[in-house]
C-alpha positions as CSV (number, residue, x, y, z in Angstrom):
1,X,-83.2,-32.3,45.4
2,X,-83.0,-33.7,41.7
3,X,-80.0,-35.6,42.3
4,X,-82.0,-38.1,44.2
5,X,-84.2,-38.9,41.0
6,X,-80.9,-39.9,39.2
7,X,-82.5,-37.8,36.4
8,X,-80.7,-37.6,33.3
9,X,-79.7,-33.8,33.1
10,X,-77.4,-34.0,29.7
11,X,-80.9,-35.7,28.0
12,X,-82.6,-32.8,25.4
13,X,-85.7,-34.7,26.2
14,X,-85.3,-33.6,30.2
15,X,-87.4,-30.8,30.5
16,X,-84.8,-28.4,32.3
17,X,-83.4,-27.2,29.1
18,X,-87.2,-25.7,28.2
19,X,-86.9,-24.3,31.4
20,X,-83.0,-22.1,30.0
21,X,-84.9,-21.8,26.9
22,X,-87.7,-19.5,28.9
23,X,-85.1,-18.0,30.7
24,X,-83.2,-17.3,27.8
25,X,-86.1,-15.1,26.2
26,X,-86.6,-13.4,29.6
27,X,-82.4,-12.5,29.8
28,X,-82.8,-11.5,26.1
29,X,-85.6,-9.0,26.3
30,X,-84.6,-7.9,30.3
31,X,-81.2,-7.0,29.3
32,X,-82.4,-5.9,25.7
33,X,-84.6,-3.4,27.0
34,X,-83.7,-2.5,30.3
35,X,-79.8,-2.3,30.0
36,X,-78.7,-2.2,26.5
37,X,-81.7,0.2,25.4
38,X,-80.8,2.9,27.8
39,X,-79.0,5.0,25.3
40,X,-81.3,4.1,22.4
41,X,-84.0,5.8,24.6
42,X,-81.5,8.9,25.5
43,X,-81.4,10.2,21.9
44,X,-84.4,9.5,20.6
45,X,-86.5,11.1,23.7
46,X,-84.2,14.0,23.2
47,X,-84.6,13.9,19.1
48,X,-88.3,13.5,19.5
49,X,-89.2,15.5,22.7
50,X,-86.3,18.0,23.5
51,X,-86.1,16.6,26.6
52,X,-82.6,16.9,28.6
53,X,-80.0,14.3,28.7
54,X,-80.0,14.8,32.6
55,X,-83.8,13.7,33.2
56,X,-83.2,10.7,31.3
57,X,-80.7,9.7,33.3
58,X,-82.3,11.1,36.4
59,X,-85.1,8.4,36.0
60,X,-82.8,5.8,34.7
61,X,-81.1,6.1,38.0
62,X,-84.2,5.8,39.9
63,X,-85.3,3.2,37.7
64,X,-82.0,1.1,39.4
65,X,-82.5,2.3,42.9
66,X,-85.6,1.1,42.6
67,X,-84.4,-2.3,41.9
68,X,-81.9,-2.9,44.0
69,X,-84.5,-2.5,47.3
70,X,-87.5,-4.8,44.9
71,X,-84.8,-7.8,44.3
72,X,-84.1,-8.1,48.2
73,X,-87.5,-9.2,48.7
74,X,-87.6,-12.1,45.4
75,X,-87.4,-15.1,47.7
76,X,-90.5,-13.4,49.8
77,X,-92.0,-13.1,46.3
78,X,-91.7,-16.5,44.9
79,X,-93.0,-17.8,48.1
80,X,-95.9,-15.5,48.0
81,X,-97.0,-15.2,44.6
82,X,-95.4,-18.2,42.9
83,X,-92.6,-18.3,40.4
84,X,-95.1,-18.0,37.3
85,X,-96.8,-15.3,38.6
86,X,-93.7,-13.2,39.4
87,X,-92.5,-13.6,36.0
88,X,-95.5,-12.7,34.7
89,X,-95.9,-9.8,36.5
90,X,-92.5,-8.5,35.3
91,X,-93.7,-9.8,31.6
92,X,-96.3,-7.4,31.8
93,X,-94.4,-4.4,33.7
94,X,-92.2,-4.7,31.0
95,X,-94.5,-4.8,28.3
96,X,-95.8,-1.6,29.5
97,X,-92.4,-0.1,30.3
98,X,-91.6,0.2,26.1
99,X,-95.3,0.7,25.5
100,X,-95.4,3.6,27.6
101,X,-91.8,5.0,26.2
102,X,-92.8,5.4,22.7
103,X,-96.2,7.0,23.5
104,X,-95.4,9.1,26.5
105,X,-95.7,13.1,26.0
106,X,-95.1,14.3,29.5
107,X,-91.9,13.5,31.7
108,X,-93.9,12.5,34.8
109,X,-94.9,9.5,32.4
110,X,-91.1,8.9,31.9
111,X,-90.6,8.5,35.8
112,X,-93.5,6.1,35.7
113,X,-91.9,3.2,32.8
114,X,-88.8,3.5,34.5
115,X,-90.5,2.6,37.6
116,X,-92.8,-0.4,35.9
117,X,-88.8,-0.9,34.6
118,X,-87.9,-2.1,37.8
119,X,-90.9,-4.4,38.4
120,X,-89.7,-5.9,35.5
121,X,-85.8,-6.7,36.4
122,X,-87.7,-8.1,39.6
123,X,-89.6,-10.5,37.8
124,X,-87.1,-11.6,34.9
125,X,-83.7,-10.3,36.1
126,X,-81.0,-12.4,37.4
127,X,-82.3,-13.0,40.6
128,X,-84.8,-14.9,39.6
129,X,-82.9,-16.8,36.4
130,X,-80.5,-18.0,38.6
131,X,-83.1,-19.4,41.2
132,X,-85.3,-21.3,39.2
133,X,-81.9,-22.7,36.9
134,X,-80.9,-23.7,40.4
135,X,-83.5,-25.9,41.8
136,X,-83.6,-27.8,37.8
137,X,-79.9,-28.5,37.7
138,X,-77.7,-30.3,39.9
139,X,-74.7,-31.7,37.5
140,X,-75.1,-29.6,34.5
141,X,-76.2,-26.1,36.1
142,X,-73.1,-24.1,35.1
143,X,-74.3,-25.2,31.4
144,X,-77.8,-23.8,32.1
145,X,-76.3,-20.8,34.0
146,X,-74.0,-20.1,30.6
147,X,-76.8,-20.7,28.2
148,X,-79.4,-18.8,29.8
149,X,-77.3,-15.5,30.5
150,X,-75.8,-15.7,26.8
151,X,-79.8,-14.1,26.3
152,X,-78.0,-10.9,28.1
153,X,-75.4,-10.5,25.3
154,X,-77.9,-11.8,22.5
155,X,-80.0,-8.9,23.6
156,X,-77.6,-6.1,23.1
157,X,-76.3,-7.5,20.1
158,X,-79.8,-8.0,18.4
159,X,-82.2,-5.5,19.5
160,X,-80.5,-2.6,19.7
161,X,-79.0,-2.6,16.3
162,X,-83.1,-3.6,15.5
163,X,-84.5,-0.5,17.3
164,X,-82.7,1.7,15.8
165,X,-83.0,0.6,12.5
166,X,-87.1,0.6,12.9
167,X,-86.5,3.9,14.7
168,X,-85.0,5.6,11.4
169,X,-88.2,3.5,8.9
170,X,-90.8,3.8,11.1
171,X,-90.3,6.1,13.8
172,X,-89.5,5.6,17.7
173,X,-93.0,5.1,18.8
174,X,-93.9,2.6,16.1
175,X,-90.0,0.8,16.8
176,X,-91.3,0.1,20.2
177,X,-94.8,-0.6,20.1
178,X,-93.6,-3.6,17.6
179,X,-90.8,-4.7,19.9
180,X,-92.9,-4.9,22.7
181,X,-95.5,-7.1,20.6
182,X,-92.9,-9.2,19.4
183,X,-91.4,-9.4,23.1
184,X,-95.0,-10.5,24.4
185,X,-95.6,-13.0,21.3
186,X,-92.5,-14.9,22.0
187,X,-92.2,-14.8,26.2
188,X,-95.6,-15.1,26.8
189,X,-96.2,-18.8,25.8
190,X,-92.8,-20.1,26.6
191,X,-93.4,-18.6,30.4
192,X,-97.0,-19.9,30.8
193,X,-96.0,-23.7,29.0
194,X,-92.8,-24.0,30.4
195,X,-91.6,-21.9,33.5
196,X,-92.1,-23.6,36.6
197,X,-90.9,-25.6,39.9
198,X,-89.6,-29.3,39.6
199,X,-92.5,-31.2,40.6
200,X,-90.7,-34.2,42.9
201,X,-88.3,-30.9,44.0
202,X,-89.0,-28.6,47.0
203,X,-89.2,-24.9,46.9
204,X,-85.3,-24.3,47.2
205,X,-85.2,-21.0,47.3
206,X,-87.4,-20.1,49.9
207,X,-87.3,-23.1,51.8
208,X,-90.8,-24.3,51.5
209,X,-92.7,-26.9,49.7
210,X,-94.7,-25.9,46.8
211,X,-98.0,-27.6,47.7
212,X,-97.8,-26.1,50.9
213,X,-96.3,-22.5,49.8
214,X,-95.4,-21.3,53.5
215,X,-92.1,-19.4,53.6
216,X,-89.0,-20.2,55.3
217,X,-87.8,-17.0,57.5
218,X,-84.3,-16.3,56.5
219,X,-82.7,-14.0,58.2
220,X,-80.8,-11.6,55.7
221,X,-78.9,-10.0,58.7
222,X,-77.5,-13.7,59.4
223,X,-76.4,-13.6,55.4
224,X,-74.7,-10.1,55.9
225,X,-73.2,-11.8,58.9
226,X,-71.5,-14.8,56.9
227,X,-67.7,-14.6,55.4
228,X,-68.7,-16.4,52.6
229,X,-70.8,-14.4,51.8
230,X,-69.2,-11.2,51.5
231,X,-66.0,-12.3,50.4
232,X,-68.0,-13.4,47.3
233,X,-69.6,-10.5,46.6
234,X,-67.2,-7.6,47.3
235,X,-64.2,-9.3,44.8
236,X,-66.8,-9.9,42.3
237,X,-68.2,-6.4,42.5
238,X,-64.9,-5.0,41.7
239,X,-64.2,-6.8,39.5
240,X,-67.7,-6.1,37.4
241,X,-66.7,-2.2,38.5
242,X,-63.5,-3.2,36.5
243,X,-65.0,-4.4,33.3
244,X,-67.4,-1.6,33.9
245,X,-64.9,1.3,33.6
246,X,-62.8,-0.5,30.3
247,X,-65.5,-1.0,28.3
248,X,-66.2,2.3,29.0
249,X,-63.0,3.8,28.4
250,X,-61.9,1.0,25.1
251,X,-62.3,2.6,22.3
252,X,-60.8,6.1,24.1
253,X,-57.6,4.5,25.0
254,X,-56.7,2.2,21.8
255,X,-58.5,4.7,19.2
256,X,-54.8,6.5,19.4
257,X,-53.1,3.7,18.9
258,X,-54.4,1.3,16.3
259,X,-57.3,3.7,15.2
260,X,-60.6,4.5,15.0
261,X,-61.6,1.2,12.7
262,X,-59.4,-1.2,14.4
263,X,-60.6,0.2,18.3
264,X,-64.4,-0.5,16.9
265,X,-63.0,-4.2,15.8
266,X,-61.9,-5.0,19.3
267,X,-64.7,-4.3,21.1
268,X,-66.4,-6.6,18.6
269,X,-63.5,-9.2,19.2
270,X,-64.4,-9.0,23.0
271,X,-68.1,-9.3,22.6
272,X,-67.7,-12.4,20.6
273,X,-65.1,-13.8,22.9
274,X,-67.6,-12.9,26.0
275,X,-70.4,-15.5,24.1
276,X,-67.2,-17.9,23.4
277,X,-66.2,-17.8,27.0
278,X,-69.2,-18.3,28.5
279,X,-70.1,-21.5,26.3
280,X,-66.8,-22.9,26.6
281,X,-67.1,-22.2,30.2
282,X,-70.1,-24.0,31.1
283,X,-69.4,-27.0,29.6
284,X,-67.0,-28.3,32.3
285,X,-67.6,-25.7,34.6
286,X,-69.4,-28.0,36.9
287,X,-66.4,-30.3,37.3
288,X,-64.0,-27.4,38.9
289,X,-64.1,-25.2,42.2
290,X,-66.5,-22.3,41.5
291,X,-64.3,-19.7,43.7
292,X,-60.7,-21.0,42.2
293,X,-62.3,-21.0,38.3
294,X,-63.4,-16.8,39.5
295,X,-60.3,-16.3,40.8
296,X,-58.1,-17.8,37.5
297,X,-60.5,-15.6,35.7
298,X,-60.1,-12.2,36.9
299,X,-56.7,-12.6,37.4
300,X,-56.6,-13.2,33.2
301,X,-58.3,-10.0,32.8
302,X,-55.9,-8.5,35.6
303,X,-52.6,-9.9,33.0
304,X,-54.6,-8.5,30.2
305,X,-55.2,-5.2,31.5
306,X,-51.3,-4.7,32.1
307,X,-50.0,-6.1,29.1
308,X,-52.3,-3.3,27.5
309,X,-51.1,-0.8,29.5
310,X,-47.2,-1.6,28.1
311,X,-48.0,-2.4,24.4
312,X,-48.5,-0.5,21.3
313,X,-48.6,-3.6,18.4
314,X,-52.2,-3.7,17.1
315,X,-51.6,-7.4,17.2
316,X,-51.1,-7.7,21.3
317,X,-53.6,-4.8,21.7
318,X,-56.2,-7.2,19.7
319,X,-55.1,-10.5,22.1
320,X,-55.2,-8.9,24.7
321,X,-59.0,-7.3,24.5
322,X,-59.7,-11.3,23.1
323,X,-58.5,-12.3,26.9
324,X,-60.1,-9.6,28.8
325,X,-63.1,-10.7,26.9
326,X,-63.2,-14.4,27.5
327,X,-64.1,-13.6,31.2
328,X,-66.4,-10.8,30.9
329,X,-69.8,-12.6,30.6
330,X,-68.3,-15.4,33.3
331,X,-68.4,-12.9,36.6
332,X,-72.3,-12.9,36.3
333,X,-72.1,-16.9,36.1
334,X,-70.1,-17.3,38.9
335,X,-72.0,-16.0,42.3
336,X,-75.0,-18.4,41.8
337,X,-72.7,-21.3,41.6
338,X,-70.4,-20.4,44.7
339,X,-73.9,-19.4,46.8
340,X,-75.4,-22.6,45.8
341,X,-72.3,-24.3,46.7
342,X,-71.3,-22.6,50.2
343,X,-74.4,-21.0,51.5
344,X,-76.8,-23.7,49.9
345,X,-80.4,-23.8,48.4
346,X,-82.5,-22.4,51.1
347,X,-81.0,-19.0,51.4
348,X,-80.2,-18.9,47.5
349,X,-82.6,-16.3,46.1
350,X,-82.3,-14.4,49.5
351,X,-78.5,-14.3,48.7
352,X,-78.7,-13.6,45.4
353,X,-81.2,-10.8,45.9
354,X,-78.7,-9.3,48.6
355,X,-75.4,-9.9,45.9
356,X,-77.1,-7.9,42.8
357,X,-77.9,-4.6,45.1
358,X,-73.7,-4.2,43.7
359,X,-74.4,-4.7,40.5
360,X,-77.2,-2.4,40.4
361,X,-75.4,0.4,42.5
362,X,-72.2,0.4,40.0
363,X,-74.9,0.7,37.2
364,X,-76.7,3.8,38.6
365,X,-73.2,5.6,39.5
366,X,-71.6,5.1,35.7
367,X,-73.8,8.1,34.8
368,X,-72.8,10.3,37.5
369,X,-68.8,9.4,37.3
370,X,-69.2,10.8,33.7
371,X,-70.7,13.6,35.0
372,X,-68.3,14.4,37.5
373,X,-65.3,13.5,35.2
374,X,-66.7,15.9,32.8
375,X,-67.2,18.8,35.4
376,X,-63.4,18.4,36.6
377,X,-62.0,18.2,33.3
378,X,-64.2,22.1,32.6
379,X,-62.6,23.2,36.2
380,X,-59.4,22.3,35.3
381,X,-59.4,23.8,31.9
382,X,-61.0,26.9,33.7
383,X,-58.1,26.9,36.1
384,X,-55.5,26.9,33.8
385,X,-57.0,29.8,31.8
386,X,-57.2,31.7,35.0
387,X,-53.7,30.8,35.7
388,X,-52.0,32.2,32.5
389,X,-54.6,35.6,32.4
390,X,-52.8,36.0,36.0
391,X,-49.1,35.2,34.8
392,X,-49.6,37.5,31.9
393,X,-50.9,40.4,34.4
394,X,-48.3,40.0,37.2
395,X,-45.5,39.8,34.0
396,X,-47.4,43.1,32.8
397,X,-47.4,44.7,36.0
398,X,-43.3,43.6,36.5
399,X,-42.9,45.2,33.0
400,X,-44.2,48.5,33.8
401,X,-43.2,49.1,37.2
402,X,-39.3,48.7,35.7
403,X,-39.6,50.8,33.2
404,X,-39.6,47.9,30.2
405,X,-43.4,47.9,29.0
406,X,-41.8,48.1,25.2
407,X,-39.8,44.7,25.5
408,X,-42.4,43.2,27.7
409,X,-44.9,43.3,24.6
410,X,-42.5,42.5,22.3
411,X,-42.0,39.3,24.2
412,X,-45.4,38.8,24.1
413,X,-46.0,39.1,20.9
414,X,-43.3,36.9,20.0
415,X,-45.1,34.1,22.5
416,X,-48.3,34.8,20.6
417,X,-46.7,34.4,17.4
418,X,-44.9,30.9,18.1
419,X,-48.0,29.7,19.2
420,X,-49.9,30.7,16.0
421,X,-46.9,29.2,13.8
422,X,-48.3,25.8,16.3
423,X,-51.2,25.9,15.8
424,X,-50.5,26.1,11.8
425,X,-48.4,23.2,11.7
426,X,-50.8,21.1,13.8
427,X,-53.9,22.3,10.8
428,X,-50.8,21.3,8.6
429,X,-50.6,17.7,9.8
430,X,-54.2,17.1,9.8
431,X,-55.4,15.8,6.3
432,X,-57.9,18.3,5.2
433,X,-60.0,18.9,1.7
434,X,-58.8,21.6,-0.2
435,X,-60.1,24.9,0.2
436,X,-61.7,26.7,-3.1
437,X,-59.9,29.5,-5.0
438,X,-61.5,32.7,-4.1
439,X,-63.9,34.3,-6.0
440,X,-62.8,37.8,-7.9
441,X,-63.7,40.7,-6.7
442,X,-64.1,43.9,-8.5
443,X,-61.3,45.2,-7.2
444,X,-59.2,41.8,-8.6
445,X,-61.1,42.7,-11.9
C-alpha cells in the first residue's frame, strides 16, 4: 500500500493528482458523451434522419445493458490487458462511438456506436476511475474521488450546451466529428503520460502484482454473499432512483408554483450546489465514517424533499432544491470509499463492477417509465371519455323510456352551455395578443 512509503499525498508535486487530472478528462468526455449527450443525439437523428424517437432509445437501452454485463468483468480486464490498455481501448471505442453518430446513414450503424458506447463506459467509466484513484490514495482519496467525478458534471455543463451550439453553425455531423478530435487531442496524451499503476504499489484491484500480472480469483458469488456488501448498494441505489425521478420531475412540479423562469433557476441552483458539495465534501471527507457521512446525506435530501412537498414561498422552494442539491453528486463518491473501507482493495474493482449494474439498470428503465406513464395517462383519458359517452347514453335512454326526451336535452344543452361559458373564462384568464379587426366584406360594404 502507499501508506507504507509515508508519501506526501497533499504535495501538487506527488504524482497522484496527474493521475485525477486524467481521470478527470476521461469522467468529462464519458459522461459528456455517453450520458448527458443522449438527448442531444435524440433530436438531431430525428431532425436529420426522420428516424423515430423509439429506436433511439431502443439502442440507448441496449447500449446500457450492454454495460452493465462489460463492467462485471473490469477487474478480469485490468489484470488481463493492463490499466493503460483498457483505457485506451475505451478512448478509442469512444472516439468511434461520436465519429460513427454524425456520419451514420443506416440504423443498423446506430446499434453498432451504441454498442462501441459501452466498450467505452468499460474502459473510462466509474469502475475503473474509482480503481485506479484507489490504489494512488490512501489519506486524501475522498479528495481525488470529488475531483475526478466533478469531470461528470463539467461534462454536462460544457459540452452539451457546445454541441448544440456547433450543431446549429455547422451542422450535427461536423459538431461531432470536432468533438471527438478535440476529445482525442486532450485524453490521448494525458492517458499515455500519466495513467498508470503506483510503481512500489501492488495491483489492488485484482489482487496481483504488476510485474507478474496473474489474477487473483475472486469469487463474485462470495461478494453477492456479503452484508456489507449489499446493504451498500441497495440504499444507495434508491437513493440515486430518488434523485433520478426529481430531477426528472423539477421543473414539472415547481413550474406552477414560482414559474417557468424561476423552476429553470433552481435546477441551476442545484447543479452548482452538486459541484459545491462535492468539493466541500472531499476535503475532510477522509476524516469521517464513509457509511454515517451517506447516511447524514440522504437523509438531507429526504428533509428537503418534504419540506418541498409542504411549501409554496419561492424562497424555501429555492433552499430547499440548494439542499437536495448539495448531496446529489456525493452518492456516486460514496460506494468506492465504504468498499475500500469494509470489503478492502483486492475485491474493489470486482465490487465496484458488481455495484454500478444498479446504476446502469435505473438508467435504461427512465425511458420506459416515461413511456409507460405516458400510455396510462392516454388510457385514462380514454376511459374517462368512454365513461361520460356511456352516462350520456344510459341518461338518454332513461329520458326516452319516461316519456321526458324534451327536458332531457334541454338539460343537456344547458350542461353543454356551462361548460362553453368555462371554457371562455379559462381563454379569458390566459393573457393572449389581440386578435385583428375583421376585414369588410361586400356585404359590410
Amino acid at each position: 500500500m502507499i501508506a507504507a512509503t509515508g508519501v506526501d499525498e497533499s504535495s501538487l508535486h506527488y504524482r497522484g493528482w496527474r493521475v485525477v487530472l486524467a481521470c478527470f478528462l476521461m469522467a468529462f468526455f464519458m459522461f459528456g458523451f455517453g450520458l448527458y449527450g443522449q438527448g442531444v443525439y435524440l433530436a438531431e437523428l430525428q431532425r436529420v434522419h426522420g428516424w423515430p424517437g423509439t429506436l433511439v432509445s431502443a439502442a440507448s437501452t441496449l447500449s446500457f445493458l450492454l454495460t452493465s454485463v462489460l463492467v462485471i468483468f473490469t477487474d478480469d480486464l485490468l489484470v488481463r490487458i493492463g490499466l493503460r490498455a483498457l483505457v485506451l481501448c475505451g478512448l478509442i471505442a469512444l472516439g468511434a462511438s461520436t465519429a460513427l453518430l454524425g456520419l451514420m446513414q443506416a440504423p443498423w450503424q446506430l446499434y453498432l456506436a451504441y454498442a462501441l458506447m459501452s466498450v467505452g463506459w468499460t474502459g473510462m467509466g466509474t469502475v475503473v476511475i474509482a480503481t485506479v484513484l484507489n490504489s494512488w490514495f490512501v489519506r486524501r482519496r475522498g479528495l481525488a474521488l470529488s475531483l475526478a467525478f466533478n469531470g461528470a458534471t463539467c461534462g454536462g455543463i460544457v459540452l452539451v450546451p457546445v454541441l448544440l451550439a456547433l450543431s446549429g453553425s455547422v451542422g450535427f455531423r461536423s459538431a461531432m466529428l470536432a468533438a471527438t478530435i478535440a476529445m482525442v487531442a486532450l485524453v490521448l496524451p494525458v492517458v499515455v503520460v500519466f495513467t498508470g499503476w503506483p510503481a512500489d504499489a501492488a495491483l489492488n484491484s485484482a489482487g496481483g502484482s504488476p510485474g507478474r500480472g496473474k489474477p487473483a480469483r475472486h469469487s463474485r458469488k462470495d461478494l453477492l454473499a456479503n452484508a456489507s456488501f449489499w446493504t451498500m448498494v441497495l440504499p444507495i441505489a434508491l437513493a440515486l432512483l430518488a434523485q433520478m425521478g426529481f430531477i426528472i420531475h423539477q421543473v414539472t412540479f415547481l413550474e406552477p408554483l414560482i414559474g417557468r423562469a424561476s423552476a429553470g433557476f433552481a435546477v441551476t441552483i442545484m447543479a452548482a450546489m452538486a459541484v459545491v458539495g462535492r468539493l466541500s465534501l472531499g476535503l475532510f471527507v477522509d476524516r469521517l465514517d464513509p457509511r454515517l457521512a451517506c447516511a447524514a446525506s440522504m437523509t438531507s435530501q429526504a428533509a428537503a424533499l418534504l419540506v418541498l412537498l409542504q411549501s409554496t414561498s419561492p424562497v424555501v422552494l429555492l433552499g430547499c432544491c440548494a439542499v437536495y442539491g448539495f448531496s446529489i453528486g456525493n452518492m456516486i463518491t460514496f460506494p468506492p470509499l465504504i468498499i475500500q473501507r469494509e470489503i478492502g482493495s483486492t475485491a474493489f474493482a470486482a465490487a465496484m463492477g458488481l455495484g454500478n449494474v444498479d446504476w446502469r439498470h435505473r438508467q435504461r428503465v427512465r425511458p420506459r417509465h416515461r413511456r409507460l406513464r405516458a400510455q396510462r395517462e392516454r388510457r385514462l383519458h380514454d376511459g374517462v371519455r368512454d365513461v361520460r359517452s356511456a352516462r350520456c347514453r344510459r341518461g338518454r335512454a332513461r329520458a326516452v323510456a319516461a316519456g321526458e326526451t324534451r327536458s332531457w336535452r334541454a338539460s343537456s344543452r344547458a350542461r353543454t352551455a356551462k361548460q362553453r361559458r368555462l371554457v371562455h373564462a379559462c381563454r379569458c384568464l390566459t393573457p393572449t395578443a389581440p386578435h385583428p379587426p375583421p376585414r369588410p366584406t361586400p356585404r359590410s360594404l
